[in-house]
C-alpha positions in Angstrom: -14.6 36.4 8.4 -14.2 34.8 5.1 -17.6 34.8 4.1 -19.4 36.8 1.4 -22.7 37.9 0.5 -25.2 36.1 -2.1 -26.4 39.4 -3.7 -22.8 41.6 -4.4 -19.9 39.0 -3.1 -18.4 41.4 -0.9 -17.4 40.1 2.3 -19.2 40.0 5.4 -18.1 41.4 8.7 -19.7 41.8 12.4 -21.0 45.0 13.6 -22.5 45.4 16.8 -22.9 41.5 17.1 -24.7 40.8 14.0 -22.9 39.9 10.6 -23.1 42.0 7.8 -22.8 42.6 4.1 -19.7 45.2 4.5 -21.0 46.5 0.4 -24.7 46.3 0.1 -25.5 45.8 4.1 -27.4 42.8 4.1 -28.3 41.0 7.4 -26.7 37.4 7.9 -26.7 36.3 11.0 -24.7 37.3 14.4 -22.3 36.4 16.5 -22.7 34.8 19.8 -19.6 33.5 21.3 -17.3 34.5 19.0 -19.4 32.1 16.5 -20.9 33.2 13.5 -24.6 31.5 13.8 -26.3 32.5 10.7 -30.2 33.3 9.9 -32.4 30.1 9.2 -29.7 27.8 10.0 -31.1 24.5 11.7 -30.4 21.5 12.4 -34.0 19.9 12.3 -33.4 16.7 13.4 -31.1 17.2 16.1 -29.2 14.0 15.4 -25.6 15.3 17.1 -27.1 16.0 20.0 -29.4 12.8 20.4 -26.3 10.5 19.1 -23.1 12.3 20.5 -23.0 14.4 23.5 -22.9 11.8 25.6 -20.7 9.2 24.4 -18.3 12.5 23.4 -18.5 13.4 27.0 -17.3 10.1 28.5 -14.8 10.1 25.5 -13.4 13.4 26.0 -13.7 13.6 29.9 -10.1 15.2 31.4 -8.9 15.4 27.7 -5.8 18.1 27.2 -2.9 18.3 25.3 -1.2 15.5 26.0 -3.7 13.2 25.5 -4.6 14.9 22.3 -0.8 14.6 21.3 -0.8 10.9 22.0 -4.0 9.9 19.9 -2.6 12.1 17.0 -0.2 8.6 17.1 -2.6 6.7 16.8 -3.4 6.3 12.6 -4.8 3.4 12.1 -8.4 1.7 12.8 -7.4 -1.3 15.4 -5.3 1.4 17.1 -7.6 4.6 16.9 -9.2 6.6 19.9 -12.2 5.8 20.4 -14.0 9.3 20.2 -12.4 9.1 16.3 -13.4 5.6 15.6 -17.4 6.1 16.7 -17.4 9.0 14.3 -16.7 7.4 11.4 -12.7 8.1 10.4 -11.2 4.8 9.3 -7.8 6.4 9.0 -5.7 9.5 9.9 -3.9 11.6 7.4 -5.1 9.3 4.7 -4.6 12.4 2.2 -0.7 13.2 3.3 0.9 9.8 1.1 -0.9 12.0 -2.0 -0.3 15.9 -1.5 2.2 16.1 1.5 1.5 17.5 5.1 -1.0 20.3 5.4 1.0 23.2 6.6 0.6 26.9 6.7 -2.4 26.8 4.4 -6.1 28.3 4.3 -8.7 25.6 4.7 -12.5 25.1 4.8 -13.5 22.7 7.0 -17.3 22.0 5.8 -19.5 20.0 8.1 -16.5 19.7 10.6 -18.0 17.5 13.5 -16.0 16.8 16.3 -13.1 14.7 15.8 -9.2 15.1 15.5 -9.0 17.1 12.3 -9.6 20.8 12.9 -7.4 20.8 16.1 -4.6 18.9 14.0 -4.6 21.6 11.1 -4.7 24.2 13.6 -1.5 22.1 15.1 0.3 22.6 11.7 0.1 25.9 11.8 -2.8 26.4 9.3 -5.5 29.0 9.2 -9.3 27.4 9.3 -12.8 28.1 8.9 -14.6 25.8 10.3 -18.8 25.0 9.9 -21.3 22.7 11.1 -25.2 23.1 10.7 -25.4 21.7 14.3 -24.5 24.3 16.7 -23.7 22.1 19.1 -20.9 20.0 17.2 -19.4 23.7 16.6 -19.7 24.5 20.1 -18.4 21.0 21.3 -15.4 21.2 18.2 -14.5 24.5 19.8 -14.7 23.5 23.7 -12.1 20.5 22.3 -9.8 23.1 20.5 -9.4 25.3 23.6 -8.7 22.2 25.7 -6.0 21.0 23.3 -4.2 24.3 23.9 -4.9 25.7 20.1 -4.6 28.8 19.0 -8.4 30.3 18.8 -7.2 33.5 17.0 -6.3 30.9 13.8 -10.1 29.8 13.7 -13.5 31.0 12.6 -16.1 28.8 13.9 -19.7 29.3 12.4 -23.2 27.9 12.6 -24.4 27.5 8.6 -25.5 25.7 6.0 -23.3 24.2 3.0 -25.8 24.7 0.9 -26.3 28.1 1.0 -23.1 30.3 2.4 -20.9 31.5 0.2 -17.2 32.3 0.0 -14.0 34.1 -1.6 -11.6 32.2 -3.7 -8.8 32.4 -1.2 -8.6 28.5 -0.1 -5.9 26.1 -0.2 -7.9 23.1 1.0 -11.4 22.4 1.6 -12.1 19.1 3.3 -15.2 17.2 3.6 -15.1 14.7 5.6 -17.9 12.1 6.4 -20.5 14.8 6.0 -22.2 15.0 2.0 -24.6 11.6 3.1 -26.6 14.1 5.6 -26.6 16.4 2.4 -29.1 15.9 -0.4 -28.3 18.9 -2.7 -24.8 17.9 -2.9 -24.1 19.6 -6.5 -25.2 23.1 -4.9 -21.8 21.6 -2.5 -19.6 21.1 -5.2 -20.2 24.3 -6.9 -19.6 26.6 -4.0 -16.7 24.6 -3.1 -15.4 24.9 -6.5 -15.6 28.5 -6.6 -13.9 28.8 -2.9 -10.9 27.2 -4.3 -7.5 28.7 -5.2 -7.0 28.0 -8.6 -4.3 25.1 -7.5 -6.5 24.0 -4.5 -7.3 20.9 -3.4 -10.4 19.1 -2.4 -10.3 16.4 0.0 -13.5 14.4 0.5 -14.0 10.8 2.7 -17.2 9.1 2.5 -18.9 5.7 3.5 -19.5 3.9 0.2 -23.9 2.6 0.4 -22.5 -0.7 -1.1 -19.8 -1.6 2.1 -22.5 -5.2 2.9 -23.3 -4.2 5.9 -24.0 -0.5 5.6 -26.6 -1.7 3.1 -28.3 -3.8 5.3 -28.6 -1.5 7.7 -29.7 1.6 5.4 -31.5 -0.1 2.9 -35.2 0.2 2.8 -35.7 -3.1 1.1 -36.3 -5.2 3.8 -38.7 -2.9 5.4 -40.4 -2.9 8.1 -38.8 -6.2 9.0 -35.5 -5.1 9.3 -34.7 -5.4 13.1 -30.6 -4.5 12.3 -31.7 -1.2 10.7 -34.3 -0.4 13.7 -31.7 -1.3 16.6 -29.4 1.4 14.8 -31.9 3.8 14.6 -33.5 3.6 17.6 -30.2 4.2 19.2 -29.0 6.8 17.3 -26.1 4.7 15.2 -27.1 5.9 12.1 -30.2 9.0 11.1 -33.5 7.9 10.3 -33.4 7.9 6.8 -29.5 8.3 6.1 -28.0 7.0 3.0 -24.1 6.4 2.4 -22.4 7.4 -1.1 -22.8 5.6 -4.3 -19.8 6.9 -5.6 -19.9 7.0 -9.1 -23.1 9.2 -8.6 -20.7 11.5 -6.6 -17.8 11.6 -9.3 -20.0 12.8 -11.9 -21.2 15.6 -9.6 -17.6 16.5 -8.7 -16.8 16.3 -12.8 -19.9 18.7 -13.6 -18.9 21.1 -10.9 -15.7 21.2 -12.7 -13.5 18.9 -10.8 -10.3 16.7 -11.8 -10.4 13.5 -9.8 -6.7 13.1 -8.9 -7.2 10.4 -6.4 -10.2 7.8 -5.8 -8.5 5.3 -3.4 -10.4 2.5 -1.2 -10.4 2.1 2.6 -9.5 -2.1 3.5 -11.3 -1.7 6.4 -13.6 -4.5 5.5 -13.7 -6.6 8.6 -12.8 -4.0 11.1 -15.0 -1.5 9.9 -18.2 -4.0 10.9 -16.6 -4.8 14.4 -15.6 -1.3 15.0 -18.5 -0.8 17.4 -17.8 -4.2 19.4 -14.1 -4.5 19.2 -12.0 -1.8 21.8 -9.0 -0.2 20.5 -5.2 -1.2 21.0 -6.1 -4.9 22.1 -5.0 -8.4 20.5 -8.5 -8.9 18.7 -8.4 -5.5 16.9 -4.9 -6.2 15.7 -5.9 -9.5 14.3 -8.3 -8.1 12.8 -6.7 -5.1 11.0 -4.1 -7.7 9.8 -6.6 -9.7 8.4 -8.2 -6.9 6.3 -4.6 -5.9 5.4 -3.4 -9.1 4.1 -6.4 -11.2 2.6 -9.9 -9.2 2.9 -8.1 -6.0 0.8 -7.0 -8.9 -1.6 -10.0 -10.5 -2.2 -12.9 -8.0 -1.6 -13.8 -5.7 -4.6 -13.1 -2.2 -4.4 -17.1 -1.5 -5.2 -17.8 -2.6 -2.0 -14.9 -1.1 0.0 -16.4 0.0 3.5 -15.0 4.0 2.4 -13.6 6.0 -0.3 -11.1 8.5 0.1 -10.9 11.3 -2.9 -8.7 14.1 -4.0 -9.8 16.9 -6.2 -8.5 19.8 -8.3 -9.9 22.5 -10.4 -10.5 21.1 -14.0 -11.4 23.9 -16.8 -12.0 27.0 -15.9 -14.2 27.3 -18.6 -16.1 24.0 -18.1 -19.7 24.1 -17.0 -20.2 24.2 -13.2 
């Protein structure tokens, strides 16, 4: 199940439909589904389900292997599917120029949403755990997997909290992607992350960056209450009442205190494209001009502190330092 327990670390196991500590017997959760959906687990805002559902619906209407073959081709942001693109991922397999292909490896997907990277690790062979504190992006993640043709005995799919499950130090990859700015205790993150690691594991972490011009705008509180951009986006469900994108040297301190090496901190040149992404369709003259513009002048002339993402790569530091 590769999960443990908070009181003696031994690992937890279902009995009867309810997940247990197999060493001291401590009740968890239980499993419904073949998901593990763990105690006091909620999603109290319900933002996936008022956002999501049914713009995922229209996007993955009749979606099945082939289809998901042919948007695994599609890499870049003027090009992207659009169920990827409205979620927030700028670009596929950003981490593979860095650390190679994912392949046969044991990876934690924390917070993983519905988009195209669980069912492409499970398409490289890899063995995943897979979580989400809204059941139904684990339930709607899982529906995707099974229409893709995946292999469901690869997966473990569960219902939980970041903050607060635990797990062995058997992983080869955790990835976090556009998840830790729903999070506020992200340090209580980075430490169980850093214990799940292998001792040569890697982290792999993409985030909006708070500074990107026009995520400010719209997430500030500054010009509140006259902010009509940041109401039209709440009030239908763009962004969460109250959510805040990264300010990322914040973040690389937390990663350095939890006992992280930064081994790559790389920008997203996005600039342009990233504002027009909810206007501007995939695959047509307009988004190409604009990716090429962002590619050969806005990349060129736009700091990197206000590059619309960051993409980050992570490895155990010290053992011995302080985390």
């Amino acid at each position: 199940m590769m999960f443990t327990c908070s009181h003696c670390s031994h690992e937890l196991s279902a009995k009867d439909d309810e997940v247990l500590c197999s060493g001291c017997g401590t009740k968890y959760g239980r499993m419904e589904d073949g998901i593990v959906i763990f105690d006091d687990c909620l999603d109290k805002h319900s933002f996936f389900e008022k956002q999501a559902i049914e713009r995922l619906d229209r996007f993955y209407k009749g979606y099945d292997r082939g289809q998901f073959l042919e948007d695994l081709k599609k890499v870049d942001l003027w090009q992207m599917d659009e169920g990827n693109k409205r979620v927030g991922i700028a670009k596929k397999f950003w981490w593979e120029p860095h650390i190679g292909k994912i392949e046969n490896k044991l990876i934690l997907e924390l917070g993983c949403g519905v988009n195209y990277i669980v069912p492409y690790f499970m398409e490289c062979d890899n063995k995943v755990v897979a979580f989400d504190i809204c059941r139904e992006s684990v339930e709607y993640s899982k529906q995707i997997l099974t229409a893709v043709g995946a292999r469901m005995d690869n997966i473990t799919y569960a219902v939980a909290d970041a903050r607060e499950v635990r797990f062995p130090a058997e992983f080869d990859i955790i990835n976090i992607s556009n998840v830790l700015h729903h999070i506020d205790d992200k340090p209580a993150v980075f430490k169980r992350a850093y214990d799940a690691l292998k001792p040569d594991g890697k982290l792999i972490i993409v985030e909006p960056n708070y500074y990107y011009p026009p995520r400010w705008i719209i997430e500030t509180d500054v010009f509140d209450p006259i902010n009509f951009v940041k109401k039209y986006f709440v009030d239908n469900d763009l962004i969460e009442k109250g959510e805040k994108a990264i300010i990322f040297n914040n973040m690389i301190g937390q990663l350095e205190n939890a006992g992280f090496t930064i081994d790559v901190c790389e920008k997203d040149d996005n600039y342009l494209g990233y504002f027009t992404v909810y206007w501007v369709k995939e695959m047509t003259g307009i988004a190409r001009a604009i990716f090429l513009a962002d590619s050969h002048l806005f990349t060129k002339i736009m700091p990197r502190a206000i590059a619309p993402f960051q993409y980050i790569i992570a490895s155990k530091g010290d053992p011995t330092a302080t985390h």
